[in-house]
C-alpha positions as CSV (number, residue, x, y, z in Angstrom):
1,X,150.0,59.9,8.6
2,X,149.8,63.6,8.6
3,X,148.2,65.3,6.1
4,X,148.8,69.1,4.5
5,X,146.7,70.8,1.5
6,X,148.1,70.8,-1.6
7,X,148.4,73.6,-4.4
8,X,145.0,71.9,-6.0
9,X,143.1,72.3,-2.5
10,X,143.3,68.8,-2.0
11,X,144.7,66.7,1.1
12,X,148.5,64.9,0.9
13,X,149.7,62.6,2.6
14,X,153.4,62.9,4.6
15,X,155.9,60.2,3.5
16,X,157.5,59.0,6.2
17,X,160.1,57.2,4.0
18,X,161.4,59.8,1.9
19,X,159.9,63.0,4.8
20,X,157.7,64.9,1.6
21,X,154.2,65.7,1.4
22,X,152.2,64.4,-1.6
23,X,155.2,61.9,-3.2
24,X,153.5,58.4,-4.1
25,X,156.1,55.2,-4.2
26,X,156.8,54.4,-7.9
27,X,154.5,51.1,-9.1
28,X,156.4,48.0,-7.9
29,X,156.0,44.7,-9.8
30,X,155.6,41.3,-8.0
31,X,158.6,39.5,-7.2
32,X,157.7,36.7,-9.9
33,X,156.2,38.9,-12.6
34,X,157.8,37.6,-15.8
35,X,158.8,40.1,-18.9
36,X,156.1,39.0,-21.0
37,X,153.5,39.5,-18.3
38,X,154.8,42.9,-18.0
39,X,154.6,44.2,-21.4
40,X,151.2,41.7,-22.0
41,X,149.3,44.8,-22.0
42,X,151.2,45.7,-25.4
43,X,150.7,42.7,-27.5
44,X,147.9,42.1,-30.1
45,X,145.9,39.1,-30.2
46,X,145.5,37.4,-33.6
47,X,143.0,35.3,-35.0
48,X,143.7,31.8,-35.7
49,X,144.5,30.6,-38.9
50,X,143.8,26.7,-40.5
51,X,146.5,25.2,-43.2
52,X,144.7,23.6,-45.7
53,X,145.2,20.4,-46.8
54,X,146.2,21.0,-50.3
55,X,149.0,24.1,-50.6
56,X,147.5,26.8,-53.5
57,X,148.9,29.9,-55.2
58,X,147.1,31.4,-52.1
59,X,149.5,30.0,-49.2
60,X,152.8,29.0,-48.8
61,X,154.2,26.1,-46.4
62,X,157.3,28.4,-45.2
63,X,160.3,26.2,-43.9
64,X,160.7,26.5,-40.1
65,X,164.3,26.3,-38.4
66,X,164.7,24.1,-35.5
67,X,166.8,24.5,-32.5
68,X,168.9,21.6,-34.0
69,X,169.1,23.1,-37.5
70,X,166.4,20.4,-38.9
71,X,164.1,22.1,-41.7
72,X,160.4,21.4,-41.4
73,X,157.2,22.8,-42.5
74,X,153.6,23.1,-41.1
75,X,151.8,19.9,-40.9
76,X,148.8,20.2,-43.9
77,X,145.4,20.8,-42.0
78,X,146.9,21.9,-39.0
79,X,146.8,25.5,-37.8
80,X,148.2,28.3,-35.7
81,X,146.8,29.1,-33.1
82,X,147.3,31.2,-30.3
83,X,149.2,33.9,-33.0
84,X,150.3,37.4,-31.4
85,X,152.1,40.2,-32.4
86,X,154.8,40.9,-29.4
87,X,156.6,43.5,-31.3
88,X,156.8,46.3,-33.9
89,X,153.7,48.1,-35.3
90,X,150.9,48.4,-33.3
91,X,153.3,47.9,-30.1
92,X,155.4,50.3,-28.4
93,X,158.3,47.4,-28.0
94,X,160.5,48.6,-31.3
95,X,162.0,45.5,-34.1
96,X,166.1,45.7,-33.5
97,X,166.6,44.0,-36.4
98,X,164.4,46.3,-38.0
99,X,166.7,47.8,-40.5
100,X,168.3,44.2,-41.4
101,X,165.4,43.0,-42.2
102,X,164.8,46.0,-44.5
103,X,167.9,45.7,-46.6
104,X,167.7,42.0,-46.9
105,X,164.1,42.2,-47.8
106,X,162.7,45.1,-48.4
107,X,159.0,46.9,-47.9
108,X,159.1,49.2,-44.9
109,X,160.7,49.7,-41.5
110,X,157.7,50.9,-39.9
111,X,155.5,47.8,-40.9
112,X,157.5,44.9,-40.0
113,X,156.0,43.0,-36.9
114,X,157.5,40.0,-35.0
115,X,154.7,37.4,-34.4
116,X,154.9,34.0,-32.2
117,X,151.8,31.2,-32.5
118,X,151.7,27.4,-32.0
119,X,151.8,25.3,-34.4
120,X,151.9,21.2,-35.6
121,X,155.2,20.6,-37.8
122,X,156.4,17.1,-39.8
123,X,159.1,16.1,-38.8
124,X,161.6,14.1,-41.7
125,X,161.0,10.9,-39.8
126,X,157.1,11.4,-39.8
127,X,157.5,12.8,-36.4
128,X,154.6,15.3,-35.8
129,X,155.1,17.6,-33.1
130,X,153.3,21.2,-31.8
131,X,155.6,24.2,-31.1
132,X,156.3,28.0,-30.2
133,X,156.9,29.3,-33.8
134,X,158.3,33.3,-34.2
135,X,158.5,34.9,-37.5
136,X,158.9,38.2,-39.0
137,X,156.1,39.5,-41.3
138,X,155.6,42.6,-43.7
139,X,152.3,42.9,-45.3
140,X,154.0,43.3,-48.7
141,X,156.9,41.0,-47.8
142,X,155.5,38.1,-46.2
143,X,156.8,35.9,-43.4
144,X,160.2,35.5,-43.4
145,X,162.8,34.0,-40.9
146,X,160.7,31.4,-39.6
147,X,162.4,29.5,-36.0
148,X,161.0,27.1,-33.3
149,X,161.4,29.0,-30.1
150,X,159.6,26.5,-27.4
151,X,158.9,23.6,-27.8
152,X,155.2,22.7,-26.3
153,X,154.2,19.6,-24.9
């Protein structure tokens, strides 16, 4: 490749592919790079957190939508674990529902976050099962809109 000196007095490379001096090739992704390992460098990591056994004033067992409409709840002793913020503050991926979730709930736009984790659920039957849980959550709201998304195995 031939090179020229650039305005900074350093070397450039000639492009063959688009004939300029100094013009890198944008970042390309692998061909199997999913979305989530994309924007993986934007999501923050959460500490795990145990359901007690016995439910206090201090927790709530929120009711979790399943794909099939059932209601359930956390199983008692279990936890969440692997619990991540994917979007909203502290990310740069913006909450669409953002100012939904606003009006139907209040507290404020800028501090709503939408977390996944895994955890054990009851099923009706006695069934217990572990899944992909995603939520919304604002520290003066709560979580709210609670759905299975993947069911792990």
């Amino acid at each position: 490749m031939a090179k020229k000196i650039g305005a900074g007095g350093k070397p450039q490379e000639y492009n063959e592919q688009n004939g300029q001096y100094g013009c890198r090739q944008p970042k390309k992704f692998k061909q199997n790079t999913s979305y989530s390992e994309i924007l993986a460098a934007d999501i923050i990591q959460l500490p795990d957190e145990t359901f007690p056994r016995s439910v206090g004033a201090k927790w709530a067992n929120y009711e979790i939508e399943l794909a099939d409409g059932e209601i359930v709840r956390l199983q008692e002793g279990s936890r969440l674990h692997h619990k991540e913020v994917f979007a909203g503050k502290g990310t740069k991926i913006p909450i669409r529902e953002v100012d939904r979730l606003v009006e139907k709930y209040g507290g404020k736009a800028e501090n709503w976050q939408k977390i996944k984790a895994i955890g054990t659920i009851e099923h009706s039957n006695g069934e217990i099962e572990e899944i992909e849980i995603h939520w919304y959550e604002e520290p003066q709201i709560g979580r709210v809109k609670l759905k299975e998304k993947k069911i792990r195995r």
